[in-house]
C-alpha positions as CSV (number, residue, x, y, z in Angstrom):
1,X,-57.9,-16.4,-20.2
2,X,-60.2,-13.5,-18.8
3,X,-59.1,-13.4,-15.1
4,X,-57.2,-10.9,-13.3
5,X,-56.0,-11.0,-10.0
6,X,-57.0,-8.5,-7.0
7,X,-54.3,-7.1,-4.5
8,X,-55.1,-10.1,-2.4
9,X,-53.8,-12.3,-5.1
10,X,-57.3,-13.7,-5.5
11,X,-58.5,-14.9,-9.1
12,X,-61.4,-13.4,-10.3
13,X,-63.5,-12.8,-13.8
14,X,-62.4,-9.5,-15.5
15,X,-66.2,-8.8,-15.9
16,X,-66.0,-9.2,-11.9
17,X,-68.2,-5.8,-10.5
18,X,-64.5,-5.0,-8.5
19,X,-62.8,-4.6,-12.0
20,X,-65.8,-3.0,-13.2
21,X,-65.3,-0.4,-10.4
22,X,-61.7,-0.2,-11.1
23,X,-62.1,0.8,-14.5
24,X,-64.8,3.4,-13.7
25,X,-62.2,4.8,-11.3
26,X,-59.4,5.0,-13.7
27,X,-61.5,6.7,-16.2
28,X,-62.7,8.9,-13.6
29,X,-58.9,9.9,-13.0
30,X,-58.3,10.0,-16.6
31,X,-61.3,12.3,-17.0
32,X,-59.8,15.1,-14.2
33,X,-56.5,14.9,-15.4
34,X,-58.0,16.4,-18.9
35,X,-59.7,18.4,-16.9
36,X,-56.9,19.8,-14.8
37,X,-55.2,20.0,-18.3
38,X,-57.8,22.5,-19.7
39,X,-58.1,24.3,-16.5
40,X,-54.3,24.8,-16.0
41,X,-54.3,26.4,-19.6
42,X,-56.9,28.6,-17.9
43,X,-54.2,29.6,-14.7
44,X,-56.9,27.9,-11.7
45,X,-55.6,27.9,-8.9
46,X,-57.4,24.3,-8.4
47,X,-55.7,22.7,-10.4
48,X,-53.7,21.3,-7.4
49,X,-56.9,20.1,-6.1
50,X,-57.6,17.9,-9.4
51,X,-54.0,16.5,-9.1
52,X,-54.8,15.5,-5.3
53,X,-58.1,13.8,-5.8
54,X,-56.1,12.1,-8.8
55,X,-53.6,10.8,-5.5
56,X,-57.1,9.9,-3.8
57,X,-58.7,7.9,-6.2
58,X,-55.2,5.5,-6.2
59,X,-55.8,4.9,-3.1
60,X,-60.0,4.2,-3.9
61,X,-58.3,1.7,-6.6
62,X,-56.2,-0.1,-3.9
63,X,-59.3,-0.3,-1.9
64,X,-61.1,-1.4,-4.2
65,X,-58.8,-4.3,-5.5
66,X,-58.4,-5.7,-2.1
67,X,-61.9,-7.6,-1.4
68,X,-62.9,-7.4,2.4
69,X,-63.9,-11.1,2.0
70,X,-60.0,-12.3,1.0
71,X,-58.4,-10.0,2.7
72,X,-55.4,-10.3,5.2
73,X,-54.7,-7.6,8.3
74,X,-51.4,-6.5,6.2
75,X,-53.6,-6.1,3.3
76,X,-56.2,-3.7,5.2
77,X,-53.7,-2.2,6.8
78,X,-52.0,-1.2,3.6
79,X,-55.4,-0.2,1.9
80,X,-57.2,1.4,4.3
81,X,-59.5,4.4,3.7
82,X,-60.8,6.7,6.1
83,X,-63.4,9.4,6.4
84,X,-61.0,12.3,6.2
85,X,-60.6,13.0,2.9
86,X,-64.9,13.3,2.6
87,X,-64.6,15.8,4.5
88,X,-61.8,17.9,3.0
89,X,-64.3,17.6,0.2
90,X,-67.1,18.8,2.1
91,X,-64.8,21.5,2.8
92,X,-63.7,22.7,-0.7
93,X,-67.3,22.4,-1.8
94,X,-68.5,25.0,1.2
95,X,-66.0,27.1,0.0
96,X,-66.2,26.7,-3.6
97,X,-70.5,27.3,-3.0
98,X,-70.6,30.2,-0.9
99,X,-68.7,32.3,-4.2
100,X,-70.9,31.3,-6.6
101,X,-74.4,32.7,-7.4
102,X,-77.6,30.6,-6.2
103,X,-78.8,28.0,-8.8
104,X,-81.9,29.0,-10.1
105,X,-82.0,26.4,-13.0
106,X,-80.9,23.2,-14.5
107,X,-78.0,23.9,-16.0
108,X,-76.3,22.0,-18.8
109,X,-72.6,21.2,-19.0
110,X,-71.3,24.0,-20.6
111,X,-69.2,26.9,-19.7
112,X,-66.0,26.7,-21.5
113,X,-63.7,23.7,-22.2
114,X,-62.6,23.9,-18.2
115,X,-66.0,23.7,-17.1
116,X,-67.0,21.0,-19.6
117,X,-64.8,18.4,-18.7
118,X,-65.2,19.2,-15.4
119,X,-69.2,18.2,-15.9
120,X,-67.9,15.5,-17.8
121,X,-65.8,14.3,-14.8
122,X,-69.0,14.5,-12.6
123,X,-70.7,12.1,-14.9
124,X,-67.9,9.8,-14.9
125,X,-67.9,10.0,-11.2
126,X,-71.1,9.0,-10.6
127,X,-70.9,6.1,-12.2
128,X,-68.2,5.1,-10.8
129,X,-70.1,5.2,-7.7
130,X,-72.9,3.4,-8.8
131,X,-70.1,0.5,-9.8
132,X,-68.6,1.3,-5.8
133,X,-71.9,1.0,-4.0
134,X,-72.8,-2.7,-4.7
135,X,-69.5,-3.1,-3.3
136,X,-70.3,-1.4,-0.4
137,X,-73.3,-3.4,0.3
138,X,-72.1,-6.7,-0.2
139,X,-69.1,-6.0,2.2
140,X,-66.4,-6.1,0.0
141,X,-65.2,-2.6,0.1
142,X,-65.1,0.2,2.5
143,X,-68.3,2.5,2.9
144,X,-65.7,5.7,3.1
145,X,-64.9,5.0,-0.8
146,X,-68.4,5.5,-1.6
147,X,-68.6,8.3,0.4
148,X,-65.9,9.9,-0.8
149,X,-67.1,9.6,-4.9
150,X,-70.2,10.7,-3.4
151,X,-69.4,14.2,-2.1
152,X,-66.3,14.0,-5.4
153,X,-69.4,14.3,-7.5
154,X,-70.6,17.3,-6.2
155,X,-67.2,18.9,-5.5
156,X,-66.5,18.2,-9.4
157,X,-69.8,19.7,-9.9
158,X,-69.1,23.0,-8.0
159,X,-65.9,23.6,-9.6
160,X,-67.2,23.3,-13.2
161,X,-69.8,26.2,-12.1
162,X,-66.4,28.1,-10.6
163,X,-64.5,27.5,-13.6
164,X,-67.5,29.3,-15.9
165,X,-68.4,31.9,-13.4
166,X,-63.9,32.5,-13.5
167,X,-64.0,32.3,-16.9
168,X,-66.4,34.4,-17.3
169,X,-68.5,31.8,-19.4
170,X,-72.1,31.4,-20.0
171,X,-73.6,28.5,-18.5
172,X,-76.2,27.0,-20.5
173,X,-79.1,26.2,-18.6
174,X,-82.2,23.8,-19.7
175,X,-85.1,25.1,-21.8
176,X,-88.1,22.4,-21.6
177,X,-88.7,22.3,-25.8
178,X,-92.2,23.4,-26.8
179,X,-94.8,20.9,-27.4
């Protein structure tokens, strides 16, 4: 009848912005696993990585389905998200960044198949964040899950740039087209 029901067992729309954000999120995770497909076929040694942020974004999803507004204490206790996995992030980025050469350019997804659908994750990701955010801001989901796609988007980002430069791929940058 076009309802679905959140972790609390609340009724909602299915065009509800929480299911919105939960299919962004699955798609995101659908996205990396491809992804961690092509770059397993390609021996990285972050593949792990993928597979763990996969783990993650379960845990953004049960977030996510549990509204702040119709919550219980079991319920938050259960879905919970805190600040630590951002900063693993912020730490794989640091260390992903200081191996690669400076940007100099835009550069356009590109740079093999591992590299691609790693730019093609980022996208994904950053919509789902723009689906998290007015979440955030109306109180309804925790300000760590936004965070966390945030700093995923550039970590996603970073690792497409590792993949090429491991690869030994070009990456295409942007040409402004002549007048």
């Amino acid at each position: 009848k076009g309802f679905s029901s959140t972790f609390t067992g609340e009724r909602r729309p299915k065009g509800d912005r929480i299911f919105e954000a939960l299919g962004a999120t699955d798609e995101l995770s659908s996205a990396i696993g491809l992804a961690g497909e092509f770059s397993s076929e390609k021996g990285h040694t972050f593949v792990d990585q993928l597979h763990k942020v996969q783990c993650m974004l379960q845990d953004v999803g049960s977030n996510l389905a549990t509204p702040l507004s119709s919550a219980r204490e079991a319920h938050l206790k259960r879905t919970s998200f805190s600040e630590k996995p951002v900063l693993e992030l912020e730490q794989w980025i640091d260390s992903y960044s200081e191996q690669l050469p400076p940007l100099r350019a835009f550069i356009l997804p590109s740079g093999g198949r591992s590299s691609a659908a790693l730019h093609f994750s980022r996208a994904v990701c950053r919509r789902a964040e723009r689906c998290v955010v007015p979440l955030v801001q109306a109180g309804e989901a925790d300000p760590n899950v936004a965070k966390y796609l945030n700093r995923l988007s550039d970590y996603l980002f970073v690792l497409a740039r590792y993949a090429a430069m491991k690869e030994g791929k070009e990456e295409k940058i942007y040409i402004k087209p002549e007048p």
